[in-house]
DRENKOL-689414 format. One record per atom (N, C-alpha, C, O): residue number from 1; residue in three letters; atom name; x, y, z. Coordinates in steps of 0.1 Angstrom, whole numbers, padded with zeros to 4 digits. Example, Ala and Ser with C-alpha at 12.3 -4.5 7.8 and 13.67 -1.06 7.14 Angstrom:
% DRENKOL-689414
resi 1 resn ALA name N x 0132 y -0057 z 0078;
resi 1 resn ALA name CA x 0123 y -0045 z 0078;
resi 1 resn ALA name C x 0132 y -0033 z 0078;
resi 1 resn ALA name O x 0142 y -0033 z 0085;
resi 2 resn SER name N x 0128 y -0022 z 0071;
resi 2 resn SER name CA x 0137 y -0011 z 0071;
resi 2 resn SER name C x 0129 y 0000 z 0079;
resi 2 resn SER name O x 0134 y 0011 z 0080;
***
This chain:
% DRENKOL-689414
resi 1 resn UNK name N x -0041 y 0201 z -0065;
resi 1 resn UNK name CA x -0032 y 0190 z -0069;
resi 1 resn UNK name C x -0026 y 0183 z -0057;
resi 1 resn UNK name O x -0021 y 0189 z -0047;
resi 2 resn UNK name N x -0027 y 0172 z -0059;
resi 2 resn UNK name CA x -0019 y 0163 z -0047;
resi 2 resn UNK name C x -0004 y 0158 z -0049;
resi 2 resn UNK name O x 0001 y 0154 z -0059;
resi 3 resn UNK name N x 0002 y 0158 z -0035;
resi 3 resn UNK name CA x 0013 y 0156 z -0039;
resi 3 resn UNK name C x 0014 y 0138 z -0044;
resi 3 resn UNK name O x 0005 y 0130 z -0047;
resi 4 resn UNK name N x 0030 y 0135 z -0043;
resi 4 resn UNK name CA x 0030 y 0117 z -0048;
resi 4 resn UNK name C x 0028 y 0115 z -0039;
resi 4 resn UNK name O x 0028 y 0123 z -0030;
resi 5 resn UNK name N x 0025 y 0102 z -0039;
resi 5 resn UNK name CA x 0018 y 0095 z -0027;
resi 5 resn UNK name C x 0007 y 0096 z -0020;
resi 5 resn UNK name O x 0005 y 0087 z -0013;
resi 6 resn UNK name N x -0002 y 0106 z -0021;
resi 6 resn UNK name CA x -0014 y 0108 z -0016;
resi 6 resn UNK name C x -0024 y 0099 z -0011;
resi 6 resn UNK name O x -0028 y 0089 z -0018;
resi 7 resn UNK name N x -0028 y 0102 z -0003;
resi 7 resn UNK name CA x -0039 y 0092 z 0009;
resi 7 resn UNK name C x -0051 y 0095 z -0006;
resi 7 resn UNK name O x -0053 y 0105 z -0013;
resi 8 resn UNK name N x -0056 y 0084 z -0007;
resi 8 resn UNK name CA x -0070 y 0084 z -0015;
resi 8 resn UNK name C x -0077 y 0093 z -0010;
resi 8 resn UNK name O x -0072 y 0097 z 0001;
resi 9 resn UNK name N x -0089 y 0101 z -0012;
resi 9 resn UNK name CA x -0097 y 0108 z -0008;
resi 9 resn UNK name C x -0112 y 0112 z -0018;
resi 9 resn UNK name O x -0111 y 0112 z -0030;
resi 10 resn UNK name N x -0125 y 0116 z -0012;
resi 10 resn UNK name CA x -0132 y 0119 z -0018;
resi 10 resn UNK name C x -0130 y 0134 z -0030;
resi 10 resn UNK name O x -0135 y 0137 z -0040;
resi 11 resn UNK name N x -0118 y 0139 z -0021;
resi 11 resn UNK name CA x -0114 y 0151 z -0036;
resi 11 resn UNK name C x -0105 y 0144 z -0044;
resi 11 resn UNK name O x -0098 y 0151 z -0051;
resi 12 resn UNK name N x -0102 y 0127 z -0044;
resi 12 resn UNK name CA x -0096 y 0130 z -0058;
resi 12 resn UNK name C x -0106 y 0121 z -0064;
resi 12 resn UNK name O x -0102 y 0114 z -0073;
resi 13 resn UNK name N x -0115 y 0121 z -0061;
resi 13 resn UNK name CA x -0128 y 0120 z -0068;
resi 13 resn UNK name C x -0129 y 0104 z -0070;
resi 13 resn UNK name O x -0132 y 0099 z -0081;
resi 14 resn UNK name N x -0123 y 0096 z -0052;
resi 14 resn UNK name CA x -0131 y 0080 z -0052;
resi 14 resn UNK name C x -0143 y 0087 z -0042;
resi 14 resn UNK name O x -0144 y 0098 z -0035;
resi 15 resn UNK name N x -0152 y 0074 z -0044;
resi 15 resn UNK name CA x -0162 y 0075 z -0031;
resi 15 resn UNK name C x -0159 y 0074 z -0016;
resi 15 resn UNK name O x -0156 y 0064 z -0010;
resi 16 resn UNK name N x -0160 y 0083 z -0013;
resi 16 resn UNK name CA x -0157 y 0077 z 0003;
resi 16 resn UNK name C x -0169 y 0066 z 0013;
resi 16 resn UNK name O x -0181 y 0063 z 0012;
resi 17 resn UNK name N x -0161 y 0063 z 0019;
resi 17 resn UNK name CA x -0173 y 0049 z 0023;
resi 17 resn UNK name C x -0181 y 0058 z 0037;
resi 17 resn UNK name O x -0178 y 0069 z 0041;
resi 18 resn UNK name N x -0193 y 0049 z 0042;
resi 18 resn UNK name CA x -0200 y 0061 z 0055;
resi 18 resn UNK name C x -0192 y 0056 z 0062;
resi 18 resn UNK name O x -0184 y 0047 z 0059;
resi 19 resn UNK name N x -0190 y 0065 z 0078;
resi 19 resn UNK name CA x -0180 y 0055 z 0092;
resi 19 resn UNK name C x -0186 y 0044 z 0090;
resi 19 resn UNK name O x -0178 y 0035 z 0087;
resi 20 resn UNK name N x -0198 y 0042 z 0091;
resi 20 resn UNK name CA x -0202 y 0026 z 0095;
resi 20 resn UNK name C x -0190 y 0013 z 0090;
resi 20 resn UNK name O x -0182 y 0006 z 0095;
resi 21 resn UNK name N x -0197 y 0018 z 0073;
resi 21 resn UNK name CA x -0181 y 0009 z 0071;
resi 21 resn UNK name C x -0170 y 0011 z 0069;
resi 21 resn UNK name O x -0165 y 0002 z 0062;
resi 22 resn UNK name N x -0161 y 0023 z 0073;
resi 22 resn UNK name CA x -0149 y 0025 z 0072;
resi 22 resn UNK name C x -0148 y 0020 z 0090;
resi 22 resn UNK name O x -0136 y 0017 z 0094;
resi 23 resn UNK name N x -0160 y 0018 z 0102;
resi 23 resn UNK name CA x -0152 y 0010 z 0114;
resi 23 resn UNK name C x -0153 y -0005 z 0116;
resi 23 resn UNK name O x -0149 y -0010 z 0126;
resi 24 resn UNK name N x -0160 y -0010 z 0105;
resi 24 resn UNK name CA x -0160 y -0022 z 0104;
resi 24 resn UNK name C x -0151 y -0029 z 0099;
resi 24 resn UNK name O x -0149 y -0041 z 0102;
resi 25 resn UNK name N x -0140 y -0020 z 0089;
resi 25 resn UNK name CA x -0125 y -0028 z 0086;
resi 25 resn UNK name C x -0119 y -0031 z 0094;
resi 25 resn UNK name O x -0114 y -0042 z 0093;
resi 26 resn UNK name N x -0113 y -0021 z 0109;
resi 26 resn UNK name CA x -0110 y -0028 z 0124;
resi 26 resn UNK name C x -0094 y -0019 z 0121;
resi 26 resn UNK name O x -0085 y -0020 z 0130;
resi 27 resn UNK name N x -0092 y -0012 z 0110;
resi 27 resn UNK name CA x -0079 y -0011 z 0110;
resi 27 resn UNK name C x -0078 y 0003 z 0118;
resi 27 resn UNK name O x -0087 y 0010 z 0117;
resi 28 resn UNK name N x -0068 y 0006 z 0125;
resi 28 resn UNK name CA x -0069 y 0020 z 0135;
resi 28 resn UNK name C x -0054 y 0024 z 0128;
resi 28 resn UNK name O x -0046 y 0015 z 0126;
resi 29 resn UNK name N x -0052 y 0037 z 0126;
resi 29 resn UNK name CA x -0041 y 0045 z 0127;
resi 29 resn UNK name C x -0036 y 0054 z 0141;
resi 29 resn UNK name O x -0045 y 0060 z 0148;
resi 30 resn UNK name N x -0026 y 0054 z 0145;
resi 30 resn UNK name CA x -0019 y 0056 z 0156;
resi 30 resn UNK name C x -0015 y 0071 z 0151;
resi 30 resn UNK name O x -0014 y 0078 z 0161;
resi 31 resn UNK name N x -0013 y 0075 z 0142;
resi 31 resn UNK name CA x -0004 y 0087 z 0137;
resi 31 resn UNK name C x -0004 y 0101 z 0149;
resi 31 resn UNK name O x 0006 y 0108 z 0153;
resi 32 resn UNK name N x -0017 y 0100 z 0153;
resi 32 resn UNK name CA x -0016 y 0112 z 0164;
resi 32 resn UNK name C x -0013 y 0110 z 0175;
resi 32 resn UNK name O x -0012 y 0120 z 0182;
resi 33 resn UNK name N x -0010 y 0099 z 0182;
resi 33 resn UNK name CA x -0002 y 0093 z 0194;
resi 33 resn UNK name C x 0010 y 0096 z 0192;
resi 33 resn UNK name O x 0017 y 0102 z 0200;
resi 34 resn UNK name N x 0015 y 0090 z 0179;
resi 34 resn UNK name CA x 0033 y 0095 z 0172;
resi 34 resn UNK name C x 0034 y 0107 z 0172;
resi 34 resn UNK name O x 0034 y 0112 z 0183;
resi 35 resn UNK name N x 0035 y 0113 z 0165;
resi 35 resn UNK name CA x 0031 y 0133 z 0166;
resi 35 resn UNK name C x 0031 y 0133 z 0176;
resi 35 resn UNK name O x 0043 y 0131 z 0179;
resi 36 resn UNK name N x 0024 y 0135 z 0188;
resi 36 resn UNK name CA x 0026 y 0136 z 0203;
resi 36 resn UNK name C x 0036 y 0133 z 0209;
resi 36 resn UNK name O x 0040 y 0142 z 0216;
resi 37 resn UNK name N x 0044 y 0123 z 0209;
resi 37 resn UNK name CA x 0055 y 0116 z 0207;
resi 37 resn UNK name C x 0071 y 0120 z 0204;
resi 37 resn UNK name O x 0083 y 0120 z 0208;
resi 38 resn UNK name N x 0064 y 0124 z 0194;
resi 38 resn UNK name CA x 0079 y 0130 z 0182;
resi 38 resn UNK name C x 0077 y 0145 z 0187;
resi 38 resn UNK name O x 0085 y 0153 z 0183;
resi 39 resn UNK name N x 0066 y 0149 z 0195;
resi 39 resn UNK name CA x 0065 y 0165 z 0193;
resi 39 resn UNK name C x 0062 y 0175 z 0175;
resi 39 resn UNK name O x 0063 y 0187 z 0171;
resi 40 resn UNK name N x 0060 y 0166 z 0170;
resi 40 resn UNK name CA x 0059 y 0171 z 0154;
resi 40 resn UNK name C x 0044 y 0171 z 0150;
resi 40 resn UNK name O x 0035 y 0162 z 0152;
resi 41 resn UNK name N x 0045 y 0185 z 0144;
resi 41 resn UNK name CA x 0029 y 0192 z 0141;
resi 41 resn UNK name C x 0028 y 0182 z 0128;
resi 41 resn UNK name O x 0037 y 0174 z 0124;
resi 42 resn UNK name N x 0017 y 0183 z 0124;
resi 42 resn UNK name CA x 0012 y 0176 z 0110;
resi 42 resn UNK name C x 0018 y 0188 z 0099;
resi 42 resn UNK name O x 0021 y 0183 z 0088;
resi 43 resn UNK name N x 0021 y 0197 z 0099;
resi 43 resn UNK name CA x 0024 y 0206 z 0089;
resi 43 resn UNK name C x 0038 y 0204 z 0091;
resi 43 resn UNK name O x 0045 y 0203 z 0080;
resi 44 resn UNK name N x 0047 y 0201 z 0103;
resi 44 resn UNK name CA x 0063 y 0200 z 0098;
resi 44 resn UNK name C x 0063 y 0182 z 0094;
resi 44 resn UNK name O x 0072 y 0179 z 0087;
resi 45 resn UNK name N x 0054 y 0172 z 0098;
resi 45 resn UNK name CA x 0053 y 0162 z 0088;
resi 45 resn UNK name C x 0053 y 0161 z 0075;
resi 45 resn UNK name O x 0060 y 0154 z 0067;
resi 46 resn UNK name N x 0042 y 0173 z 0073;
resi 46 resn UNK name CA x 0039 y 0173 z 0056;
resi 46 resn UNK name C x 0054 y 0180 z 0050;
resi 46 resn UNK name O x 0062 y 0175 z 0041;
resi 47 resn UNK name N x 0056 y 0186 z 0054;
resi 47 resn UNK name CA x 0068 y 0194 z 0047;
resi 47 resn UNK name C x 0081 y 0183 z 0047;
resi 47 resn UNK name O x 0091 y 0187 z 0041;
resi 48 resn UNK name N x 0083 y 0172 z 0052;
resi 48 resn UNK name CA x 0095 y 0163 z 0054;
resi 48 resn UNK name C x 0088 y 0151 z 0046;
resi 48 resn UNK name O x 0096 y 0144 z 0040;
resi 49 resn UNK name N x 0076 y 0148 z 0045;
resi 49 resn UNK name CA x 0076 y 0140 z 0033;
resi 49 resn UNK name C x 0068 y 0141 z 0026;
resi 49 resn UNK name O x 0062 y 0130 z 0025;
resi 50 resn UNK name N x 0062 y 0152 z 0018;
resi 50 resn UNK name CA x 0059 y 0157 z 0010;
resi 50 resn UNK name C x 0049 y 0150 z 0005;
resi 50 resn UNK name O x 0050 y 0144 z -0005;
resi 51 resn UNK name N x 0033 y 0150 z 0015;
resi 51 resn UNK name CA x 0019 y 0146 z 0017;
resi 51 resn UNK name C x 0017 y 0163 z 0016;
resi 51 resn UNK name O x 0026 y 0172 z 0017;
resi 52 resn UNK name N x 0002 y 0164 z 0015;
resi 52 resn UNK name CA x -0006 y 0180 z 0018;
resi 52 resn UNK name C x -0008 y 0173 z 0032;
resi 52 resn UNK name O x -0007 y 0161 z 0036;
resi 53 resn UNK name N x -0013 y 0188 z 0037;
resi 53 resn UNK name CA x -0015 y 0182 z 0051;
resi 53 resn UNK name C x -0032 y 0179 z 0050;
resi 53 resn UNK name O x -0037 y 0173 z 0059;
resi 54 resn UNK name N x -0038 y 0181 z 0042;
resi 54 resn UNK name CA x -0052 y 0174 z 0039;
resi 54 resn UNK name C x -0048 y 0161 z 0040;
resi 54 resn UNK name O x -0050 y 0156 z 0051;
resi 55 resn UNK name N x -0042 y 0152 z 0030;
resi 55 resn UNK name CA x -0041 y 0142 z 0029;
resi 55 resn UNK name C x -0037 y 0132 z 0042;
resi 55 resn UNK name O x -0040 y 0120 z 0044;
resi 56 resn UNK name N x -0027 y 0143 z 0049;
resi 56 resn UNK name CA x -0021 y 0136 z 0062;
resi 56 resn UNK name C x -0034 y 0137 z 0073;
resi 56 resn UNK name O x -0037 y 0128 z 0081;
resi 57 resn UNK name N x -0041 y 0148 z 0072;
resi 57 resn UNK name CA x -0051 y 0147 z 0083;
resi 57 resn UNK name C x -0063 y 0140 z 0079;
resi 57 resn UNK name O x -0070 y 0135 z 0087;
resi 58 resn UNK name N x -0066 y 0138 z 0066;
resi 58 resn UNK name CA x -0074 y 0121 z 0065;
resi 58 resn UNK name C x -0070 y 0108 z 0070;
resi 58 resn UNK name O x -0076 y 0100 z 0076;
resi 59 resn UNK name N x -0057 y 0106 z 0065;
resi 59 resn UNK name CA x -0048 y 0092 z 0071;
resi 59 resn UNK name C x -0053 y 0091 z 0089;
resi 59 resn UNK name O x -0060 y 0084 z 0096;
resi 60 resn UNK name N x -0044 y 0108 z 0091;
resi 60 resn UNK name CA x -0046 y 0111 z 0114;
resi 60 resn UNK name C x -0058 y 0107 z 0116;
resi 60 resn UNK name O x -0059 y 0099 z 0125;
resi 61 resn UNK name N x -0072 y 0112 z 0110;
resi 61 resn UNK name CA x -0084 y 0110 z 0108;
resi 61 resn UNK name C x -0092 y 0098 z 0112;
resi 61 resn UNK name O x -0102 y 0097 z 0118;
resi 62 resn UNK name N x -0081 y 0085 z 0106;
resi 62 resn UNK name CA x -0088 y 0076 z 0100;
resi 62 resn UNK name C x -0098 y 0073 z 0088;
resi 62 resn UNK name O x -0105 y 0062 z 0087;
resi 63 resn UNK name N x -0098 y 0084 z 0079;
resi 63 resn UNK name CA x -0106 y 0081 z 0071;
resi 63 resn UNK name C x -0103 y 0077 z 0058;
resi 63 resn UNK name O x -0110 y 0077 z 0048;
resi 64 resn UNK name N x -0090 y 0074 z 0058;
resi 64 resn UNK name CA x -0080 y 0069 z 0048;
resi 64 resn UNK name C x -0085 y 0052 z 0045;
resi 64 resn UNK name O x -0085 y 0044 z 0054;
resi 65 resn UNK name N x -0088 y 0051 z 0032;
resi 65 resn UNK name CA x -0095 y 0039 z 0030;
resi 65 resn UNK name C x -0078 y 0029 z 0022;
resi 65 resn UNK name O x -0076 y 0017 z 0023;
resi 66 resn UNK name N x -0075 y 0033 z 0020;
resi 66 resn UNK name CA x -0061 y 0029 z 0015;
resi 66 resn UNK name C x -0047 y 0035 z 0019;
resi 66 resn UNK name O x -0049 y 0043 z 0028;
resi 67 resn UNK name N x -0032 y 0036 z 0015;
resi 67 resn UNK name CA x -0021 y 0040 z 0017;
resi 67 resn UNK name C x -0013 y 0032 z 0010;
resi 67 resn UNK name O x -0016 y 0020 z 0006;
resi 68 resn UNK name N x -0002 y 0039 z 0009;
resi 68 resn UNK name CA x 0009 y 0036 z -0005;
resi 68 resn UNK name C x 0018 y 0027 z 0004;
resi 68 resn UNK name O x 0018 y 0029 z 0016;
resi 69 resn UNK name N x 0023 y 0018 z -0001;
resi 69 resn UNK name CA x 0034 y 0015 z 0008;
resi 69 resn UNK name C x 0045 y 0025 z 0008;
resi 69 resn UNK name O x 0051 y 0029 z 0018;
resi 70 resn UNK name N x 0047 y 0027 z -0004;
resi 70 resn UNK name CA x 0058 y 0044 z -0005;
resi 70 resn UNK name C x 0057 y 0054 z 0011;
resi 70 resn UNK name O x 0066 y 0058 z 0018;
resi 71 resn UNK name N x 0043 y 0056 z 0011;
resi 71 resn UNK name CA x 0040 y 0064 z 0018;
resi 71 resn UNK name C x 0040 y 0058 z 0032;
resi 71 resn UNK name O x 0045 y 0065 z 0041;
resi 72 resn UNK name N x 0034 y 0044 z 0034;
resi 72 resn UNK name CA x 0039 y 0043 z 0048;
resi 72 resn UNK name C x 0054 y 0039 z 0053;
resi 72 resn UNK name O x 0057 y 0034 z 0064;
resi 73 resn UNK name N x 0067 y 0041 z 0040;
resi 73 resn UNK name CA x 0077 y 0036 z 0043;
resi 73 resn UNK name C x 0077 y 0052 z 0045;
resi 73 resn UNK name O x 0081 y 0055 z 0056;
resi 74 resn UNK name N x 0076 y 0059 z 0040;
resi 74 resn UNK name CA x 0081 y 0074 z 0045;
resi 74 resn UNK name C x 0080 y 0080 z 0055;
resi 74 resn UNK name O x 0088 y 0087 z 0061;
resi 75 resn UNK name N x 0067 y 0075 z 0059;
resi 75 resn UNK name CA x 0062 y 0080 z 0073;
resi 75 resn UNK name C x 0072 y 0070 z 0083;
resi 75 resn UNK name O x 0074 y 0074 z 0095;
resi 76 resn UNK name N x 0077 y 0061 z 0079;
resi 76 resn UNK name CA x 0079 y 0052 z 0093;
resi 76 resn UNK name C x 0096 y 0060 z 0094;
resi 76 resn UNK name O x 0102 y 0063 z 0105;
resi 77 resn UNK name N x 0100 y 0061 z 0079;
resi 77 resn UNK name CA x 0111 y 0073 z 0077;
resi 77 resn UNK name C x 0117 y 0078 z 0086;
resi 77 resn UNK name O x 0126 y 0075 z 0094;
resi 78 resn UNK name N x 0107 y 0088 z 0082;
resi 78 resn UNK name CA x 0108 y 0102 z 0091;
resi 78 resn UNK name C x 0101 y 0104 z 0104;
resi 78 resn UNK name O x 0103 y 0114 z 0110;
resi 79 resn UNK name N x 0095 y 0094 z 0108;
resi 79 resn UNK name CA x 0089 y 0091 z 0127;
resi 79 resn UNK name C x 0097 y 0082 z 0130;
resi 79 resn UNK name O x 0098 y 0079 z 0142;
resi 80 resn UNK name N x 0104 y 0077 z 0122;
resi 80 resn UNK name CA x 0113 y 0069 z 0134;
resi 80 resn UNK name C x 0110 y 0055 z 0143;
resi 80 resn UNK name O x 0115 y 0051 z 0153;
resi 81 resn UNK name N x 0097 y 0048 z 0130;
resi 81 resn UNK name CA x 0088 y 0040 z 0140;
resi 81 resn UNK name C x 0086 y 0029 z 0126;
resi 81 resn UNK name O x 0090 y 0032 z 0115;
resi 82 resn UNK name N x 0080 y 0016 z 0130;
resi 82 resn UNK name CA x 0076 y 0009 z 0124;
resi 82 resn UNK name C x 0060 y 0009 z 0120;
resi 82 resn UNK name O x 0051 y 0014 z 0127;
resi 83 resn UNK name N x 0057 y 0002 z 0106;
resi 83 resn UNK name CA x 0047 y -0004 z 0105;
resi 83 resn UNK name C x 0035 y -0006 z 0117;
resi 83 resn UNK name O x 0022 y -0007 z 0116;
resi 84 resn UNK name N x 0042 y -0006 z 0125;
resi 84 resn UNK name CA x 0027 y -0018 z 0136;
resi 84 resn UNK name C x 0029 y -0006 z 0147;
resi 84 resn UNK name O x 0022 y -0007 z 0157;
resi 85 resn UNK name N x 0036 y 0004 z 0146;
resi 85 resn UNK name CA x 0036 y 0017 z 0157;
resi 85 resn UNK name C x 0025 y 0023 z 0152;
resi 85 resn UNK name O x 0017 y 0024 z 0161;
resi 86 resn UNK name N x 0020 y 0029 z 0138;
resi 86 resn UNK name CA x 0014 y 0036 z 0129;
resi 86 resn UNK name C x 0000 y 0026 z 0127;
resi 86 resn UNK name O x -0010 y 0033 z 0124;
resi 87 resn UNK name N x -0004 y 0011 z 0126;
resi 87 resn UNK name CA x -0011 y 0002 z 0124;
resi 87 resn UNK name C x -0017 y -0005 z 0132;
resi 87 resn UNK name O x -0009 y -0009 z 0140;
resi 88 resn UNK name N x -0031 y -0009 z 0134;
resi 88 resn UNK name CA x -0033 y -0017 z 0146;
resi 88 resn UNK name C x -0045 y -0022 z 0139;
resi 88 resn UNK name O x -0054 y -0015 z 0133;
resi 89 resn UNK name N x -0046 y -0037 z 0141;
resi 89 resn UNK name CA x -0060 y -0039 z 0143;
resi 89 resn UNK name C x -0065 y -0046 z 0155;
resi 89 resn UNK name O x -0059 y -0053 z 0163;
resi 90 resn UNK name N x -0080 y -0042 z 0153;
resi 90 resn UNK name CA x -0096 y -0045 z 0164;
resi 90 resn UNK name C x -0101 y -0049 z 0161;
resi 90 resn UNK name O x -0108 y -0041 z 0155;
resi 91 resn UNK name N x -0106 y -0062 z 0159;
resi 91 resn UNK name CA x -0115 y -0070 z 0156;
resi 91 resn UNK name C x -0132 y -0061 z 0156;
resi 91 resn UNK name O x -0136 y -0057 z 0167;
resi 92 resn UNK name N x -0141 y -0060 z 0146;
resi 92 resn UNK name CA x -0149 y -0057 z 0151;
resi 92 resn UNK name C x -0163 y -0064 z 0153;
resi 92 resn UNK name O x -0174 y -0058 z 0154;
resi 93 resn UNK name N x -0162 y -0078 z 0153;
resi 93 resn UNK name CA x -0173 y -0087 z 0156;
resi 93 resn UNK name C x -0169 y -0093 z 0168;
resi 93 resn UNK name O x -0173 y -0105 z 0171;
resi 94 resn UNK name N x -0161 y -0087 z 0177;
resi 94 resn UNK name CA x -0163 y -0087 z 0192;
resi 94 resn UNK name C x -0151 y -0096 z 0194;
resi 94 resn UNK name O x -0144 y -0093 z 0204;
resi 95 resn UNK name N x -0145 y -0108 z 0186;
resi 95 resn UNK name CA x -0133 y -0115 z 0187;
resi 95 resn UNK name C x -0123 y -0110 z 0189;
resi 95 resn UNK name O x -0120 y -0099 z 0185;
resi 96 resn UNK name N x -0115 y -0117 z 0196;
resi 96 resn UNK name CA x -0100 y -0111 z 0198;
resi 96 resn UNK name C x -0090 y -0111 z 0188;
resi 96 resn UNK name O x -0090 y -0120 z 0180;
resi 97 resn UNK name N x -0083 y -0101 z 0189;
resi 97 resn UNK name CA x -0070 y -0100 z 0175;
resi 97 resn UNK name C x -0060 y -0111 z 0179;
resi 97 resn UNK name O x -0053 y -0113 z 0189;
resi 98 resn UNK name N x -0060 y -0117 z 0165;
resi 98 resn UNK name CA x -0044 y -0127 z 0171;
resi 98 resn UNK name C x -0050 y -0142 z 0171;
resi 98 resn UNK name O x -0042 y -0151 z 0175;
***
């Protein structure tokens, strides 16, 4: 059982996409730069805003095809960071972002 908010995932029985196209969306998560940062393991994450740490290590992963706003206002919470600390995009047909 997952907690609220939960990162989509192929256990809660969507399809997960191949990398191919999950690196063609261009969207990158930062989460393990922050953790490094904050000094905070993914398990004292999960225990302050009440993700599994499965779910948090798909998001760290990148393999998170969606997120709650709930959830990325929690995370920004409890790190201490904004939206665009945690978010980035890369263009991936070679063009520049912006």
């Amino acid at each position: 059982m997952t907690r609220s908010g939960a990162v989509p995932s192929a256990a809660d029985g969507q399809e997960q996409a191949s990398d191919a196209r999950d690196e063609s969306v261009g969207i990158r998560i930062h989460l393990d730069q922050i953790l490094v940062r904050q000094e905070m393991t993914l398990t004292e994450l999960s225990d302050q805003i009440g993700l599994t740490i499965a779910n948090l290590s798909i998001l760290k992963n990148g393999h998170a095809r969606a997120i709650r706003f709930s959830t990325l206002s929690r995370l920004c919470e409890v790190l201490r960071c904004q939206p665009g600390d945690l978010l980035s995009y890369e263009p991936t047909d070679g063009r520049p972002a912006g």
